[in-house]
N, C-alpha and C positions, 0 to 999 in steps of 0.2 A: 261443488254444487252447480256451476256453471252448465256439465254436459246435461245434467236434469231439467235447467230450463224450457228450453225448444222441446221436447215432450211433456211437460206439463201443459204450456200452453195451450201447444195442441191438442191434449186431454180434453180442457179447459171448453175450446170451442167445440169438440166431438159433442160433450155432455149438454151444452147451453144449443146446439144444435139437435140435438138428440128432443129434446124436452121443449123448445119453445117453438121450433120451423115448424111452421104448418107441414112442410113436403116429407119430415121424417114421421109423420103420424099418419101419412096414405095408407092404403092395404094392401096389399101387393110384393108379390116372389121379389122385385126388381129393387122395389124400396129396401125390403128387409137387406138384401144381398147386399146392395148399397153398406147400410146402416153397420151392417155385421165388416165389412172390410174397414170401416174408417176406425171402427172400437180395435179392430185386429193389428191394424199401422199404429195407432196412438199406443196399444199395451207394448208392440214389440217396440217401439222408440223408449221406453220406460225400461224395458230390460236393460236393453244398449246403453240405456244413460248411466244405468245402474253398475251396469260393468265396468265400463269406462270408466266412473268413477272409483271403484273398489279396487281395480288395475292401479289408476295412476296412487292411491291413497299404501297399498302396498309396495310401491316400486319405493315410495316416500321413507316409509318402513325400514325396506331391506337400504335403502342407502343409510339409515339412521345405523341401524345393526353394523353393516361394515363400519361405517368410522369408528365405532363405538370399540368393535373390533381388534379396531386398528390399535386404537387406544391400550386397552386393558388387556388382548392378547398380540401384543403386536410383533411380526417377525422377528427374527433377529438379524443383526447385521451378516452378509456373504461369507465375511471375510471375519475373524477375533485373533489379533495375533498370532499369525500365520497357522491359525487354525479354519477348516472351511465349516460352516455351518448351517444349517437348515431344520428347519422344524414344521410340524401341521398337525391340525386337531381334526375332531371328525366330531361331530355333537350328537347325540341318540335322540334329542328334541327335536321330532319334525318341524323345519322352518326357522329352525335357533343357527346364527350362525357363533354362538360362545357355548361354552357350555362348563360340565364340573372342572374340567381340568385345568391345569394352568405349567407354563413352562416362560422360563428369561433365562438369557444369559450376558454376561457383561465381561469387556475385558477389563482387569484393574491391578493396583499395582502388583498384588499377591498373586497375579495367575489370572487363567481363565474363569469364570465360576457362572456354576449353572445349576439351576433349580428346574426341579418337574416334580408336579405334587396332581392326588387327585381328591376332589371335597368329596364329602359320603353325599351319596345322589349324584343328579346331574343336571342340564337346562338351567333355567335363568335364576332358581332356588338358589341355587351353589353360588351365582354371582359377586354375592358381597363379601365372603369367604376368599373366592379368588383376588379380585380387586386386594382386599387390606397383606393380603401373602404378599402379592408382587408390587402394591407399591411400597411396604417394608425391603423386601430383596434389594428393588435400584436403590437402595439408600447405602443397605448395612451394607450389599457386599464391597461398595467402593472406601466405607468409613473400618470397617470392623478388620483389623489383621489377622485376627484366625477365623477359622473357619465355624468353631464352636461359636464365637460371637456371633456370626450372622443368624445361625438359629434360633440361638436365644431371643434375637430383635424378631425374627418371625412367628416365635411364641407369642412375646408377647404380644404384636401386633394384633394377630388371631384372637387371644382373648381379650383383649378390646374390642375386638369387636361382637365376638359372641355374649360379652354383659353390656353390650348395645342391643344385641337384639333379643336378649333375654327379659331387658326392661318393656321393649318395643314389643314384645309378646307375651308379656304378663296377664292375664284374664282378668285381673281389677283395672289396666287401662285399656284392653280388648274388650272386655265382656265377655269372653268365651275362650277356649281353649285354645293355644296358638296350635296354627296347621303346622309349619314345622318349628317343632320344638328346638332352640339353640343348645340345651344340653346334650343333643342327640348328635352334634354335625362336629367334626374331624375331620383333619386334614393327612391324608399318607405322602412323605415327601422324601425326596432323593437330592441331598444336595453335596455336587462332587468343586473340586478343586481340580484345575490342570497345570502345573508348575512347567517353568520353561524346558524343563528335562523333561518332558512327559510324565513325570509323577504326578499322580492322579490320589487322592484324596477322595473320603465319601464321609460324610454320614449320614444313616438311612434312617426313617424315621418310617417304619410300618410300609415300606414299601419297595418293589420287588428291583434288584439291582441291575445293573445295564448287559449288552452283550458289549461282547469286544472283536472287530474283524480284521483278520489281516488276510494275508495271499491264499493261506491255504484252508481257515476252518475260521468258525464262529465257536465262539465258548461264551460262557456266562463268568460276571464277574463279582466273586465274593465282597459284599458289604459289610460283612462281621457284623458283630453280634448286633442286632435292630434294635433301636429306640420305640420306644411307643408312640403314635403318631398323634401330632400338635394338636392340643384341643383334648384330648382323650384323658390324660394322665400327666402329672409334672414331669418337664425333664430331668434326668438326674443329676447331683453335682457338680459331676467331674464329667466331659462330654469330650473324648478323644478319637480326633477322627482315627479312620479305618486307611493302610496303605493299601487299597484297593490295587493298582495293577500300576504299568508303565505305559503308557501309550508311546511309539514307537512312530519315525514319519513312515506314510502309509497307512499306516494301522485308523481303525477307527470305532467308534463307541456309537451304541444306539441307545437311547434311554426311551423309554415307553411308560405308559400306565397300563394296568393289567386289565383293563378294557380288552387290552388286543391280545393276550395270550388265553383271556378270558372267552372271547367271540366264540358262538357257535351258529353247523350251519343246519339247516331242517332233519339231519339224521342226531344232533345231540354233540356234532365231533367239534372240538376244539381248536384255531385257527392254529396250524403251526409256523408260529412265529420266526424261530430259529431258523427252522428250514427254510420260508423265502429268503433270510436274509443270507442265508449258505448259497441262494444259487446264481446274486451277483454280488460279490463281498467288496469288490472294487470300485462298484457304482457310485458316482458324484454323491454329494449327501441329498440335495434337493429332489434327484431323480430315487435315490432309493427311497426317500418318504413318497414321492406318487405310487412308487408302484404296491408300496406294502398297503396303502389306503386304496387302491385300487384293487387288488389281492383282497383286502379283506372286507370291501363291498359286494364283491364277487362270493365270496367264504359265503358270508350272510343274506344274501339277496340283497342289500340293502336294507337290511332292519337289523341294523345295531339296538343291543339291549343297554350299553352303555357308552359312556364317554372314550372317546381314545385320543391319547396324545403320543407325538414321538418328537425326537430331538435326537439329529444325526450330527456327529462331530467328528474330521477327519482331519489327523495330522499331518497338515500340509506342509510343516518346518523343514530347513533341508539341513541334513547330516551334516558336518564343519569337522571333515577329516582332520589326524593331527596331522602338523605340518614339520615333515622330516630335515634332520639338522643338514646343512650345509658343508660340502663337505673343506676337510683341514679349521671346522670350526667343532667346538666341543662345549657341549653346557655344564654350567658350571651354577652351583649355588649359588644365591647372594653370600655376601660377609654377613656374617651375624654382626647383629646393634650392638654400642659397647654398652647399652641399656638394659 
């Protein structure tokens, strides 16, 4: 309110001038000219003030947005046990820097583990969906030894909180029909496992599986048979991850939401995903997420119809040749136990 002051005031005395000086009620070309430039400085200080403040109360905003950010999508570390890591989101809400997607990964005793899921919608709606996903994830993936456990804790986190927001939208404590209905909101999620050998682990839950890159090609990597995604349908029984592939050093995994294989540009053509990732396969992980969000700002002009997320993983581990016997020495069994 502060930049509004100094032009009110002066408002203030233009009008009290205007209406009580004997000299602004003369007749006269010179007077009115007069009269008409000081209402003309007073309205344009009023704009200024106006803006100035709408500037600074926005810049307020967007830092609130980043932290918030930071928080609830926050990068991931460089480096996960000699694996290099990079991740970025792209949001289709004008002006949102979160949006439906969500992606974590953590190192823990069991291996790498990394989630990428996308909530049905997208913008600030999705929010509380994303939030209860991933603060369940940094829990379970570090407590839960299999894999099937951490999803289950991500179930059920998700419907805790959709019979929070199913009460929270109920029309006897609304008065009216909720805008979005929580029976309607799902979550499609991808969460893999990276074991020290490169053995890689998935199970998918309604959602599309990663590419895989080494020296010479890009290929897609099968998730076996899909679960129904969280929120939608129970999970079943018996939940056996999938031996999805071996990540190899060099080699490296892209995991996406179908935002981006989804993207199209003014003629109806679909972003081809694969292809950019085939024409630098070796790329650091950090720089191939610029460039694929740059690639597919470009694809769409800039007007994404939905959410995109990616998360590049490259195995940075180094090979541990075996080490050849010595020679005049010869290996020999242990004795067996007299046990």
């Amino acid at each position: 309110m502060a930049p509004l002051v100094a032009p009110a005031v002066w408002g203030l005395v233009a009008v009290a001038w205007r209406l009580w000086c004997p000299l602004a009620r003369e007749p006269g070309l010179p007077m009115r000219i007069a009269t008409s430039v000081v209402f003309l400085t007073v309205g344009a200080g009023l704009v200024l003030g106006v803006r100035h403040g709408l500037a600074r109360e926005l810049a307020r905003v967007r830092a609130v947005a980043e932290a918030a950010q930071q928080v609830v999508l926050r990068p991931p570390p460089a480096r996960l046990d000699g694996l290099a890591v990079a991740a970025g989101q792209l949001s289709a809400s004008r002006g949102a820097a979160i949006g439906g997607d969500l992606y974590e990964a953590a190192a823990t005793p069991y291996g790498v583990r990394i989630v990428i899921g996308d909530v049905r919608g997208h913008g600030l709606a999705a929010l509380g969906a994303v939030v209860a996903v991933l603060g369940s994830f940094r829990e379970a993936a570090h407590d839960e030894p299999e894999l099937a456990g951490v999803l289950r804790r991500l179930d059920r986190a998700l419907g805790r909180h959709l019979c929070e927001r199913a009460r929270e939208e109920h029309p006897a404590r609304g008065g009216r029909a909720p805008e979005h209905p929580a029976a309607e909101e799902f979550v499609t999620l991808l969460l893999l496992e990276i074991r020290a050998d490169g053995q890689v682990d998935v199970l998918a839950c309604g959602h599309p599986g990663p590419y895989r890159l080494d020296r010479r090609r890009v290929e897609p990597v099968s998730v076996g048979d899909p679960l129904p995604p969280l929120g939608a349908f129970p999970l079943p029984a018996d939940l056996v991850p999938h031996r999805a592939t071996r990540l190899l050093p060099g080699e490296t995994l892209v995991l996406y939401t179908d935002g981006a294989e989804e993207a199209r540009d003014h003629r109806g053509r679909f972003f081809p995903l694969d292809a950019v990732l085939a024409a630098s396969p070796r790329e650091a992980p950090a720089a191939l997420v610029r460039r694929v969000h740059t690639a597919l700002l470009r694809h769409t002009g800039g007007r994404l119809a939905d959410d995109v997320a990616l998360v590049v993983v490259r195995n940075d581990r180094v090979r541990v040749p075996a080490q050849p016997a010595e020679p005049g020495l010869r290996r020999t069994r242990p004795a067996p136990s007299p046990h």
